[in-house]
C-alpha positions as CSV (number, residue, x, y, z in Angstrom):
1,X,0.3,28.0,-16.8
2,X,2.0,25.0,-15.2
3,X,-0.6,21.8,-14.3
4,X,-1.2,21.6,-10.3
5,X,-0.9,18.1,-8.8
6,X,-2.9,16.8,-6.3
7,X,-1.4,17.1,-2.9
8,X,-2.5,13.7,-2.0
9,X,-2.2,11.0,-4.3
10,X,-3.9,7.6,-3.4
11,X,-1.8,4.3,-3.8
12,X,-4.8,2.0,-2.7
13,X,-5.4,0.6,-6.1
14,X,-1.9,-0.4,-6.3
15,X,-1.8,-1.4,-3.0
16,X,-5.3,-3.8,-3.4
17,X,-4.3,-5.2,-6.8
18,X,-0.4,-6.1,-5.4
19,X,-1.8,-8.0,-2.5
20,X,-4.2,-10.0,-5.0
21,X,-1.7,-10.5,-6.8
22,X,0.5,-12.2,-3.8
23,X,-2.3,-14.3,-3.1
24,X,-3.0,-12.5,-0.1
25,X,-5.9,-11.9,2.2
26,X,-6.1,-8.5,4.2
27,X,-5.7,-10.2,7.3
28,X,-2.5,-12.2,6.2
29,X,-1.1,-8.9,4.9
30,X,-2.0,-7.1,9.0
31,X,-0.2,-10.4,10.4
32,X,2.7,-10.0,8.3
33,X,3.1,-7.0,8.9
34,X,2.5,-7.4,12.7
35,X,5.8,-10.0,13.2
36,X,7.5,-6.8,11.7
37,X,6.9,-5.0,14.7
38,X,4.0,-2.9,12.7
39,X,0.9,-2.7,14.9
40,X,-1.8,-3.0,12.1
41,X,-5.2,-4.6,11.8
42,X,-7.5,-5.9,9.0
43,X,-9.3,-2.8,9.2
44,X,-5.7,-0.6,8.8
45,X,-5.2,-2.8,5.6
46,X,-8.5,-2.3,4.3
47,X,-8.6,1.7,5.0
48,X,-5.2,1.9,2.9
49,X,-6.4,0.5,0.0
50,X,-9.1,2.6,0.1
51,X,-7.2,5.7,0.3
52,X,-8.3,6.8,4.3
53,X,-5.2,6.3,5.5
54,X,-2.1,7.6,5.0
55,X,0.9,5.0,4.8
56,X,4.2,5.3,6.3
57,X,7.6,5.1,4.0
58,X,8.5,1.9,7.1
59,X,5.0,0.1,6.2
60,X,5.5,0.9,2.7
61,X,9.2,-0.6,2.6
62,X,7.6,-3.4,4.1
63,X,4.9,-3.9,1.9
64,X,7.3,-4.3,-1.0
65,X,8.9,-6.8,0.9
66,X,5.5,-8.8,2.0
67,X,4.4,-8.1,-1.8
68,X,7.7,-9.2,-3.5
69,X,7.6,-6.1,-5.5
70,X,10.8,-5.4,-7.1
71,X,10.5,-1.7,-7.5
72,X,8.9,1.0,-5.9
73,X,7.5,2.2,-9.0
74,X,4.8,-0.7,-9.1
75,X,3.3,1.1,-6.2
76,X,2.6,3.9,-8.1
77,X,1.9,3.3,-11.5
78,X,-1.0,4.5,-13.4
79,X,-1.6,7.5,-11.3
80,X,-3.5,10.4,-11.9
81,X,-2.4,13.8,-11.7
């Protein structure tokens, strides 16, 4: 019988640990985001890494800009099934 995946896959982690990474508050991520044209708060920020709230492919593509990621797959890594 084939495995099932979960329908919805949370990125938070990912999300949390590359904005550390960037040296980056939560707030300096919504106001980065906001000179983007994004409307996002603090709160947005904080709900995404926590996994309530489902991100956008824009706000992704601009998180891996904010983030200086160089692939996609750093988003993702290390996630469960």
């Amino acid at each position: 019988m084939s495995e099932k995946l979960k329908q919805d896959i949370s990125i938070g982690h990912n999300l949390k640990s590359l904005r550390k990474r960037a040296n980056l508050s939560q707030e300096a991520v919504a106001a980065k985001l906001e000179l983007q044209g994004f409307s996002m708060s603090q709160k947005i920020i904080s709900q995404m890494e926590l996994g309530h709230y489902s991100i956008r492919i824009s706000v992704l593509l601009a998180l891996k800009q904010i983030y200086n990621v160089a692939s996609f797959d750093e988003f993702f890594k290390d996630l469960e099934k």
